[in-house]
C-alpha positions in Angstrom: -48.8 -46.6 -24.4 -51.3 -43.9 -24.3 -53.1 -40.4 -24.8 -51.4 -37.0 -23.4 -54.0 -34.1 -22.5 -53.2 -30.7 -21.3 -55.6 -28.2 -19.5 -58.0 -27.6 -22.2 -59.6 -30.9 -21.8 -62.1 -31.7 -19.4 -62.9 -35.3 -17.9 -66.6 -36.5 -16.5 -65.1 -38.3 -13.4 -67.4 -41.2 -12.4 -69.0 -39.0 -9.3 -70.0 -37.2 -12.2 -67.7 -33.9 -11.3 -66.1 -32.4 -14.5 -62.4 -31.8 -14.2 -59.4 -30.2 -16.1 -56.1 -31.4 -14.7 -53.0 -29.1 -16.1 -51.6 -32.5 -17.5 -53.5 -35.9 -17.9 -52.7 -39.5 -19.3 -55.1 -42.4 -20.0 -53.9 -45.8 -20.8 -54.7 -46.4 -24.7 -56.4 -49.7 -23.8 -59.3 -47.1 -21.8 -58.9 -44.6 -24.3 -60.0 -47.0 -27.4 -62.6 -48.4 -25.3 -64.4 -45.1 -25.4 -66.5 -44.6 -28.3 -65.4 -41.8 -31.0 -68.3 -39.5 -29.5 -67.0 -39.5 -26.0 -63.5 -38.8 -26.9 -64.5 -36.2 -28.2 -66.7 -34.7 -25.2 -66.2 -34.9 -21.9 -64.4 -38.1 -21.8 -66.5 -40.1 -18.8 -63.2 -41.6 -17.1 -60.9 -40.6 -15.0 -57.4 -40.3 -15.9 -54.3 -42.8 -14.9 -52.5 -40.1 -14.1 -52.6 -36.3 -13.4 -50.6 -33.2 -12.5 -51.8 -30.3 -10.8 -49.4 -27.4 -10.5 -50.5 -24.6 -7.4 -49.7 -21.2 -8.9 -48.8 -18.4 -6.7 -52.5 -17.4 -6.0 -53.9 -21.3 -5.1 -54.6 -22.6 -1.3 -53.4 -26.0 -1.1 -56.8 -27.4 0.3 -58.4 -27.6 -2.5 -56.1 -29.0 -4.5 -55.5 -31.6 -2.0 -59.2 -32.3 -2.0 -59.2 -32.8 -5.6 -56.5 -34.8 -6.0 -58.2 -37.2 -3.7 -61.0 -36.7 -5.9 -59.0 -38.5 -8.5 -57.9 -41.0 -6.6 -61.4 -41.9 -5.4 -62.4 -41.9 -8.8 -59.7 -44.1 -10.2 -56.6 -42.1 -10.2 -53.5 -44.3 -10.1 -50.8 -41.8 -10.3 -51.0 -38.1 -9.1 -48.9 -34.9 -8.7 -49.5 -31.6 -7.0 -46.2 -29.7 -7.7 -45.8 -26.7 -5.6 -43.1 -24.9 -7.0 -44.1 -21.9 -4.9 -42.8 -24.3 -1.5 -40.7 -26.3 -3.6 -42.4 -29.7 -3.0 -44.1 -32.0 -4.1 -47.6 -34.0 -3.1 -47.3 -38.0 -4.4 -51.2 -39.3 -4.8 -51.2 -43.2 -5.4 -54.0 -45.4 -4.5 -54.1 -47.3 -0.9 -51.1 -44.7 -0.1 -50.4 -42.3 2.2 -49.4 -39.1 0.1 -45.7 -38.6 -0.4 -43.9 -35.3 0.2 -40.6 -34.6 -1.6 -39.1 -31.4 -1.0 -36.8 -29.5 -3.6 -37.0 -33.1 -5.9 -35.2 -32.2 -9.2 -36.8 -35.2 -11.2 -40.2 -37.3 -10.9 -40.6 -40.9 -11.8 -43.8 -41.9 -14.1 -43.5 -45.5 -12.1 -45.2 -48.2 -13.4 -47.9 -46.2 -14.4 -45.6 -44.7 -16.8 -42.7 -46.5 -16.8 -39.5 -45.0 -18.8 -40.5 -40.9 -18.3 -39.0 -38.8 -15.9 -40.0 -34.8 -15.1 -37.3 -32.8 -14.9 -37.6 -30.2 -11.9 -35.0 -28.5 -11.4 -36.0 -25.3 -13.9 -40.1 -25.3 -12.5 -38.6 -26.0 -9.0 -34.9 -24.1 -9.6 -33.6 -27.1 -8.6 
């Protein structure tokens, strides 16, 4: 269905910002449509779906104001998991963002359909 990235790779958003979500996916269809050379740079796209996770020294702002970075760029399924406040942010496009508090599993949608997070040991669920 598609390519799984973690941290260590960065992405040339569209507004040109580089960006390193802790977890990434891209659609295989946009991923193949990238030449060898870009895959293996920056990749110039924007991921179909990220998760950002606030660790215990993060404000939230700014990783609101990325995540709506994504989602002006493209983005079609977020997460900011905030396992310090047990909750979590849901970015979609044309959305208002979702709030879940203490949610022991997360739903890929039909952005992902078939994989489910499991919570309850980053969120002690």
């Amino acid at each position: 269905m598609g390519v799984a990235f973690d941290s260590s790779t960065a992405f040339r958003l569209p507004n040109g910002a580089d960006r390193s979500p802790d977890a990434s996916w891209v659609s295989q269809e946009r991923w193949e449509a990238l030449t060898p050379k870009q895959q293996e740079t920056f990749p110039p796209l924007c991921p179909d779906f990220v998760i950002e996770l606030r660790s215990k020294s993060d404000n939230m702002e700014p990783l609101r104001k990325k995540m709506q970075e994504y989602l002006d760029n493209g983005l079609r399924l977020g997460w900011l998991i905030d396992a310090k406040n047990k909750r979590v942010e849901i970015y979609r496009p044309n959305r208002e963002v979702e709030v879940l508090e203490s949610p022991t599993s997360l739903s890929g949608e039909e952005v992902l359909p078939g994989f489910v997070l499991d919570l309850q040991v980053v969120l002690g669920g």
